[in-house]
TORNURO-961152 format. One record per atom (N, C-alpha, C, O): residue in three letters; x, y, z. Coordinates in steps of 0.02 Angstrom, whole numbers, padded with zeros to 5 digits, always signed. Layout:
BEGIN
AlaXYZ...
//
This chain:
BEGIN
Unk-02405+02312-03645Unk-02349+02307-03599Unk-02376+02284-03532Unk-02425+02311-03507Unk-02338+02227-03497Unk-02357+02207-03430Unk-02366+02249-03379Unk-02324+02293-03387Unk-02398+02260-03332Unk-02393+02289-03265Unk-02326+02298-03264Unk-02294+02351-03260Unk-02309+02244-03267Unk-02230+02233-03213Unk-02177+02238-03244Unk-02128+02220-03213Unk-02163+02271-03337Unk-02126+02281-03343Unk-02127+02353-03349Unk-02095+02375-03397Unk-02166+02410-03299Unk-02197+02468-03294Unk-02141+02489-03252Unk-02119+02452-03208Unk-02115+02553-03264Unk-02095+02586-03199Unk-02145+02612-03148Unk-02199+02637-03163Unk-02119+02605-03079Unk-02177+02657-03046Unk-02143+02710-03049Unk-02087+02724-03070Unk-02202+02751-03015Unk-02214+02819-03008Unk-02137+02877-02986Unk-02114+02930-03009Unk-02119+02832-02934Unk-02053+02847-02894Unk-02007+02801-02886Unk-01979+02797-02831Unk-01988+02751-02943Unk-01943+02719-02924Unk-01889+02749-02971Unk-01900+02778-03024Unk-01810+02733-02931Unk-01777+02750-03000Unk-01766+02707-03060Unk-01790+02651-03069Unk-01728+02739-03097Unk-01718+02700-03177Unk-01697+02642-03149Unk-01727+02589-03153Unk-01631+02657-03111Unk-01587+02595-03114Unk-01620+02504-03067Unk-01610+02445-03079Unk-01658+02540-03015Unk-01678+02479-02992Unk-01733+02452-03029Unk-01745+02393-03017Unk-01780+02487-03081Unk-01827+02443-03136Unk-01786+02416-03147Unk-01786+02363-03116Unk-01722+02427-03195Unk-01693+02383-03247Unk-01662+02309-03199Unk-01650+02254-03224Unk-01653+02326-03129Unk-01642+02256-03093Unk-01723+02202-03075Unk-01729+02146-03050Unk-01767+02245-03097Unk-01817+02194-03067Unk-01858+02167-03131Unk-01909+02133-03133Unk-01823+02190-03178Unk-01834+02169-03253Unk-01824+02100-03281Unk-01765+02087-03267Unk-01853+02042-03318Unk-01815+01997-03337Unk-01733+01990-03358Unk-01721+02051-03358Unk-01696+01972-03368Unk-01623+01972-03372Unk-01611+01993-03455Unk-01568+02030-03480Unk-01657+01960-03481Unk-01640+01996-03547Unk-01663+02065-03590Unk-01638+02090-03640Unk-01714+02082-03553Unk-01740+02147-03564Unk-01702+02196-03515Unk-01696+02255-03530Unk-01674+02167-03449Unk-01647+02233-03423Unk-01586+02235-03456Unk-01571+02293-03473Unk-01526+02170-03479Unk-01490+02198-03513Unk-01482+02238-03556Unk-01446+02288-03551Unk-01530+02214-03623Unk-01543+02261-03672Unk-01533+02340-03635Unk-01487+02379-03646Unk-01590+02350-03590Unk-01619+02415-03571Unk-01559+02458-03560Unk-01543+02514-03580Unk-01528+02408-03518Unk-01477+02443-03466Unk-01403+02479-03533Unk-01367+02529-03531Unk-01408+02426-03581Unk-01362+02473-03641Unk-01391+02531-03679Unk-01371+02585-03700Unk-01461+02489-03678Unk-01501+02539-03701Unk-01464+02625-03666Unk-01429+02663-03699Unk-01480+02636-03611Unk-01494+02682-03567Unk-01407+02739-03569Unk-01394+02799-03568Unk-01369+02678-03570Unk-01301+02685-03555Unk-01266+02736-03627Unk-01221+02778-03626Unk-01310+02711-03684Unk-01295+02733-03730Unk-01340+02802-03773Unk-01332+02828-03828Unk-01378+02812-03730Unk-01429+02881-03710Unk-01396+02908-03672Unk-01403+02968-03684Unk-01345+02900-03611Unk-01318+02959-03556Unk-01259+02972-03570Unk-01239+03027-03551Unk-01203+02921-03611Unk-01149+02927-03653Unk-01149+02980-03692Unk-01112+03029-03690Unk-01218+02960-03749Unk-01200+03001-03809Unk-01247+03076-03818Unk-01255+03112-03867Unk-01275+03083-03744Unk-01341+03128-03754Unk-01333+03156-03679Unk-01387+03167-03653Unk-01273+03170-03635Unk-01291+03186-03575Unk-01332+03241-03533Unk-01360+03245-03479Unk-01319+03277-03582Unk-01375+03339-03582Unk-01467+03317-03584Unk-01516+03347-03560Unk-01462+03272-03611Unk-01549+03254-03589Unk-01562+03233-03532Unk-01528+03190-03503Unk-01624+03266-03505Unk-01613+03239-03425Unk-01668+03175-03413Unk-01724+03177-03440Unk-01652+03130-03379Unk-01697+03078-03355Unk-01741+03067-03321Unk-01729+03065-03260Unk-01808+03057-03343Unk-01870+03085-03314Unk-01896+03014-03304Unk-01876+02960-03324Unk-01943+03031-03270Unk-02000+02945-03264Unk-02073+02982-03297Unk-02093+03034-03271Unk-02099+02960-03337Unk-02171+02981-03379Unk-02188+02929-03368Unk-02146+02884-03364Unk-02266+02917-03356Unk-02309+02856-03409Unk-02283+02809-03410Unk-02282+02773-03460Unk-02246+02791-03342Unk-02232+02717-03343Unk-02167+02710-03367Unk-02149+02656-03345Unk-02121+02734-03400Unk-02073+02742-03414Unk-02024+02786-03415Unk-02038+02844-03398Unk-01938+02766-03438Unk-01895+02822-03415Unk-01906+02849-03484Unk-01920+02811-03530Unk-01899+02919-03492Unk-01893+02964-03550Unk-01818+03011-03541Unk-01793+03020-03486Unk-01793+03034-03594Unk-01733+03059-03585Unk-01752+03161-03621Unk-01762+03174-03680Unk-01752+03189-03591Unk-01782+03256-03609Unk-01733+03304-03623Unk-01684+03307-03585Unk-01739+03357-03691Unk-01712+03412-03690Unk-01765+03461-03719Unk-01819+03452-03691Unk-01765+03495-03751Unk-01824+03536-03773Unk-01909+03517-03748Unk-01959+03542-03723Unk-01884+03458-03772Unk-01948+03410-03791Unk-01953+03332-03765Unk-01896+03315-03751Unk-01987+03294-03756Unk-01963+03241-03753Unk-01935+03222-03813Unk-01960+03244-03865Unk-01863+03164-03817Unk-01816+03144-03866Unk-01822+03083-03869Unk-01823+03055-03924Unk-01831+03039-03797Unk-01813+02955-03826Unk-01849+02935-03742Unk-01844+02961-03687Unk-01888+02875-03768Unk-01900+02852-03706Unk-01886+02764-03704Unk-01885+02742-03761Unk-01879+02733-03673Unk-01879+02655-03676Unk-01932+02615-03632Unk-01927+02613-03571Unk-01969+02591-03657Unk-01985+02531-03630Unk-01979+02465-03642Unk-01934+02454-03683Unk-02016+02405-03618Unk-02003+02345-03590Unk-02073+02312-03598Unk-02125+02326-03568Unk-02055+02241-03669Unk-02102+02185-03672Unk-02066+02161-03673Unk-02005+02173-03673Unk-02127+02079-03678Unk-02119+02017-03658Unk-02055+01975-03699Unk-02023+01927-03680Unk-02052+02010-03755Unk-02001+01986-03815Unk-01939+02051-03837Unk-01899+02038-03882Unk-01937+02090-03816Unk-01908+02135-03836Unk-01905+02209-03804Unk-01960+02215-03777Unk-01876+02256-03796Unk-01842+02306-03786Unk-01874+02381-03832Unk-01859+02375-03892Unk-01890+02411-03826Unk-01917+02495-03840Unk-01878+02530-03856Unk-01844+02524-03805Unk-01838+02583-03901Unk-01797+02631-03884Unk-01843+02676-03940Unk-01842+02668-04001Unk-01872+02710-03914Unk-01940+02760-03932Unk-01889+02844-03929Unk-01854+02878-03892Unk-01919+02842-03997Unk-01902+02923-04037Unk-01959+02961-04052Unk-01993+02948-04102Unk-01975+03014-04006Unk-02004+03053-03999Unk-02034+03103-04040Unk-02080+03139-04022Unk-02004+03105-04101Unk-02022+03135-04163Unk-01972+03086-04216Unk-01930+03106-04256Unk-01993+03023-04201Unk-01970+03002-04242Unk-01987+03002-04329Unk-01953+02990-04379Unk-02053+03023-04320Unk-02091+03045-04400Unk-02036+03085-04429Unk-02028+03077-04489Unk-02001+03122-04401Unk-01967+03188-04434Unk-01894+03149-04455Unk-01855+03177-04494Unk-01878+03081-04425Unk-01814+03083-04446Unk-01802+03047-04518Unk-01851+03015-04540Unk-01762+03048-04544Unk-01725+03013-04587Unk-01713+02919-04580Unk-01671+02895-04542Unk-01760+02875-04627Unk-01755+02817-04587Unk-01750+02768-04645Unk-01780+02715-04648Unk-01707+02794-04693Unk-01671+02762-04737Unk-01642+02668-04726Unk-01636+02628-04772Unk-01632+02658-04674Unk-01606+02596-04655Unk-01673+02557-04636Unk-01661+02496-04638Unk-01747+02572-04617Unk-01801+02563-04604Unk-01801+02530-04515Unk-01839+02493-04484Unk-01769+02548-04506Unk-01739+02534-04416Unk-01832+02555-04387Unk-01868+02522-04351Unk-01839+02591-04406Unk-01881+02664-04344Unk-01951+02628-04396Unk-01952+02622-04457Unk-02005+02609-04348Unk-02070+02589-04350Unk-02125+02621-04306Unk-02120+02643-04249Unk-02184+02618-04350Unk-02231+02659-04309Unk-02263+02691-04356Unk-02239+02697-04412Unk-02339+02723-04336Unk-02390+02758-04402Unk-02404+02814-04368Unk-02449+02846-04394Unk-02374+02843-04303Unk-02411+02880-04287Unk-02392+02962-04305Unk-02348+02968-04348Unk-02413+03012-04285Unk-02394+03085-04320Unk-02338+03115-04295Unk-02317+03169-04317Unk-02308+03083-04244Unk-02257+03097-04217Unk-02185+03072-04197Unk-02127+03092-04204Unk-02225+03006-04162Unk-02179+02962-04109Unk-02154+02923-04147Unk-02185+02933-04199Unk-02110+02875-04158Unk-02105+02797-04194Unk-02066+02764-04130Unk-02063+02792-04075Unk-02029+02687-04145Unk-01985+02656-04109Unk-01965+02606-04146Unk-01986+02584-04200Unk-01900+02583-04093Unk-01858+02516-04143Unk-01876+02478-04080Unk-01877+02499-04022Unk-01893+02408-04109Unk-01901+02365-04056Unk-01806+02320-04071Unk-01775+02302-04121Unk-01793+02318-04006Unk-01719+02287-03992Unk-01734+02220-03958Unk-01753+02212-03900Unk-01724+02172-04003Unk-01746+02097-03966Unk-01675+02068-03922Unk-01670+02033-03871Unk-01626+02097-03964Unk-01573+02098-03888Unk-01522+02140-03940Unk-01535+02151-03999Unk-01449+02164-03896Unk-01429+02213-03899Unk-01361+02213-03954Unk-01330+02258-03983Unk-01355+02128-03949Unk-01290+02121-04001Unk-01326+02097-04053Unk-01295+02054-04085Unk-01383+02110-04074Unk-01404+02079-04155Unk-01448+02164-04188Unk-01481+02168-04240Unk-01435+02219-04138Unk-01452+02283-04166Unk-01381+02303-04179Unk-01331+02295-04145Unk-01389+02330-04235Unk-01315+02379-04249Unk-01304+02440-04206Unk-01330+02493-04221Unk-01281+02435-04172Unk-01256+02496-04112Unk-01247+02566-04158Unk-01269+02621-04142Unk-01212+02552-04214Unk-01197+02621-04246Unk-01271+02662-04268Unk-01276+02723-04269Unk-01322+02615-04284Unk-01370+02633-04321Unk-01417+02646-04256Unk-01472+02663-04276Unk-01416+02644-04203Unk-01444+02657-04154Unk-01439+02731-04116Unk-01483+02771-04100Unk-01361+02732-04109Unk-01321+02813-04114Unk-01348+02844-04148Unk-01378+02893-04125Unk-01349+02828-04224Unk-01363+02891-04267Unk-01438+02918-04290Unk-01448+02969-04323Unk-01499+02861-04257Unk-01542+02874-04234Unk-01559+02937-04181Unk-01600+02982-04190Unk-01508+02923-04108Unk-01502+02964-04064Unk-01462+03014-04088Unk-01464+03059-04046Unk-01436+03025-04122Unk-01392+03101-04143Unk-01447+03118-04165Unk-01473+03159-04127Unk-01483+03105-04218Unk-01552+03138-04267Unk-01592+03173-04226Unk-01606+03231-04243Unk-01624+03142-04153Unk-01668+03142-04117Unk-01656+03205-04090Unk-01702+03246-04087Unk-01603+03218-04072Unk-01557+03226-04014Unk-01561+03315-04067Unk-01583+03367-04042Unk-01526+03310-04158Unk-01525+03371-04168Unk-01591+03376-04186Unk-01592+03427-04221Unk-01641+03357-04182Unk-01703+03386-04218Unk-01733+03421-04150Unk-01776+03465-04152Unk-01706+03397-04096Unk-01737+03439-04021Unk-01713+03496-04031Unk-01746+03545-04046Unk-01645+03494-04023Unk-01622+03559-04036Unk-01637+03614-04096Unk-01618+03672-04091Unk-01673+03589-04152Unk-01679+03612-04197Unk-01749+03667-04194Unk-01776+03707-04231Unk-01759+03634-04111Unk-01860+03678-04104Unk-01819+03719-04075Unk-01862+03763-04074Unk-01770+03747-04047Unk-01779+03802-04018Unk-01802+03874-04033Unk-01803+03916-03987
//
């Protein structure tokens, strides 16, 4: 990932997604819209360069390449990924890369974030 499609340290969400290329901040910016819609209870943090959306645990974070869009599931290993949306090898984390926002199925994106969303709740 570029420098520059990095959040800093203290900036907010919303002005990255303006200093973003036009097609990655769009993506982002539904991205984001559709994390505070359907998940408002997670709160919005800046980690590691990026925004993360938190409840228990971290749940979903997004970042930003050169070709495409991040929407990173935090235990994504644990979910259900029947449609093969959710990529990644690692023991925990996975992500869907979104190359733009009307050729991802919105529904299958939601129900990603519902999964996420109950498996946080599910550590309590």
């Amino acid at each position: 990932m570029s420098s520059d499609f990095k959040i800093r340290k203290e900036e907010p969400v919303g002005q990255w997604l303006k200093r973003l290329p036009s097609q990655q901040s769009a993506i982002l910016t539904e991205l984001r819209a559709l994390v505070r819609a359907n998940a408002p209870h997670l709160e919005e943090a800046v980690k590691w360069s990026a925004p993360w959306y938190v409840g228990n645990q971290n749940v979903i974070y997004l970042a930003c390449h050169k070709n495409y869009a991040v929407f990173g599931v935090c235990n994504g290993a644990h979910l259900d990924n029947a449609d093969g949306l959710i990529e990644g090898i690692g023991k925990d984390m996975r992500h869907i890369k979104v190359p733009s926002f009307e050729n991802t199925p919105k529904h299958k994106l939601l129900a990603v974030l519902e999964s996420a969303v109950a498996y946080d709740e599910s550590l309590v």
